[in-house]
C-alpha positions as a Markdown table, in Angstrom:
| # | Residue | x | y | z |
|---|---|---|---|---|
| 1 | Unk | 21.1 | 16.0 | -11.8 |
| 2 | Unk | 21.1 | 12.7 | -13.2 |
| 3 | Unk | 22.0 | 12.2 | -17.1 |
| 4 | Unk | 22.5 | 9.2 | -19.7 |
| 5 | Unk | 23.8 | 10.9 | -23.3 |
| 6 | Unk | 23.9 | 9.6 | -26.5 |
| 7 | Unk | 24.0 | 11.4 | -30.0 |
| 8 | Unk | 21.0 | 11.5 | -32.2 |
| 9 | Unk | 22.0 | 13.7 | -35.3 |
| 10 | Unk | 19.9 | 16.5 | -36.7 |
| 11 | Unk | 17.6 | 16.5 | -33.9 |
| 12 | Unk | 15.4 | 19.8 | -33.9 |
| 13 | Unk | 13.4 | 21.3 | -31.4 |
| 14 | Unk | 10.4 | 20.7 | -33.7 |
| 15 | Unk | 10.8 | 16.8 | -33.5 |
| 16 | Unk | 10.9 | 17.1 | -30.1 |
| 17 | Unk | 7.8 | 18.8 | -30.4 |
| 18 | Unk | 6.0 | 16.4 | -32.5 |
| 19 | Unk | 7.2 | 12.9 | -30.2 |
| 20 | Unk | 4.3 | 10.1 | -29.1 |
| 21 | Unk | 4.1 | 7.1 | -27.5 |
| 22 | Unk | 5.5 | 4.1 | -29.5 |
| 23 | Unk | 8.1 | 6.8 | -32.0 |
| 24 | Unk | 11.6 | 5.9 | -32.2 |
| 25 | Unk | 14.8 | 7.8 | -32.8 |
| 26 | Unk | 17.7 | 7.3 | -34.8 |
| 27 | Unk | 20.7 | 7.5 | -32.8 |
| 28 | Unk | 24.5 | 6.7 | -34.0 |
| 29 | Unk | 24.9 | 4.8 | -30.5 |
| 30 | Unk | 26.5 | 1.3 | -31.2 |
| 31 | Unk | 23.8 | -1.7 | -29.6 |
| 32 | Unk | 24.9 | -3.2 | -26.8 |
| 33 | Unk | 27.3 | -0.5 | -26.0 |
| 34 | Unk | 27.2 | 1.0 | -22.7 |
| 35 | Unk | 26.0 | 4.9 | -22.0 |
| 36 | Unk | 27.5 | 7.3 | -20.3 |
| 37 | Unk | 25.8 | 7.7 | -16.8 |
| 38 | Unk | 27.0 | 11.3 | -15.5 |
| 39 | Unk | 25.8 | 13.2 | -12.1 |
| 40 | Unk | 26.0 | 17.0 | -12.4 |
| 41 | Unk | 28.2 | 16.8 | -16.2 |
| 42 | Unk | 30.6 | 14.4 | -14.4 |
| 43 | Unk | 30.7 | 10.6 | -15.6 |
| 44 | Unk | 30.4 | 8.4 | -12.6 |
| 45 | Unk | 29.2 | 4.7 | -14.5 |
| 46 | Unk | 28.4 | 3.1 | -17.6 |
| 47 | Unk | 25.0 | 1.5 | -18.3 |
| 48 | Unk | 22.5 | -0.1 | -20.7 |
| 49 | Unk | 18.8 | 0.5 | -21.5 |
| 50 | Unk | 16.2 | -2.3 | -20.7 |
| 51 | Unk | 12.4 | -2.5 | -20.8 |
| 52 | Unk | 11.6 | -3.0 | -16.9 |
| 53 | Unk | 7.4 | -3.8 | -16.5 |
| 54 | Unk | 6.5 | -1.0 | -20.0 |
| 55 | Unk | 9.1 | 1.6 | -19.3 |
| 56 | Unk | 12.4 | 2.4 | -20.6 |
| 57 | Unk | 15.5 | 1.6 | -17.8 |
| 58 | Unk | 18.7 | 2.4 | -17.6 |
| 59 | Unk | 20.7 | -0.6 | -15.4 |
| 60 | Unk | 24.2 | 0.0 | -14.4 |
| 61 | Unk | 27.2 | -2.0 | -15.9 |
| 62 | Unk | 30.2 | -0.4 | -14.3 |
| 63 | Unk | 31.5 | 2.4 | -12.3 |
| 64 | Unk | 33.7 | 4.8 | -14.0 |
């Protein structure tokens, strides 16, 4: 399994409930910091986010 992690505080199952197109979530990640990239709960790379043709992409930076 594939993952990118990054904190968004007091998230609840009932705003997960209540997301739509075009909503956006608070997170305490720093911009233009690099994500975590991990394979099965084991970090392998570091990456960004990018727009790529209306969808949200995750391009990566470095190997860890």
């Amino acid at each position: 399994m594939l993952t990118v992690e990054i904190p968004v505080p007091d998230f609840k199952v009932a705003d997960l409930v209540q997301l739509a197109p075009g909503r956006i979530i608070a997170s305490r990640w720093t911009v233009g910091l690099d994500v975590p990239l991990l394979i099965n709960g084991e970090l392998v790379a570091w990456s960004e986010f990018e727009i790529v043709q209306a969808r949200l992409a995750v391009r990566l930076t470095e190997l860890a």
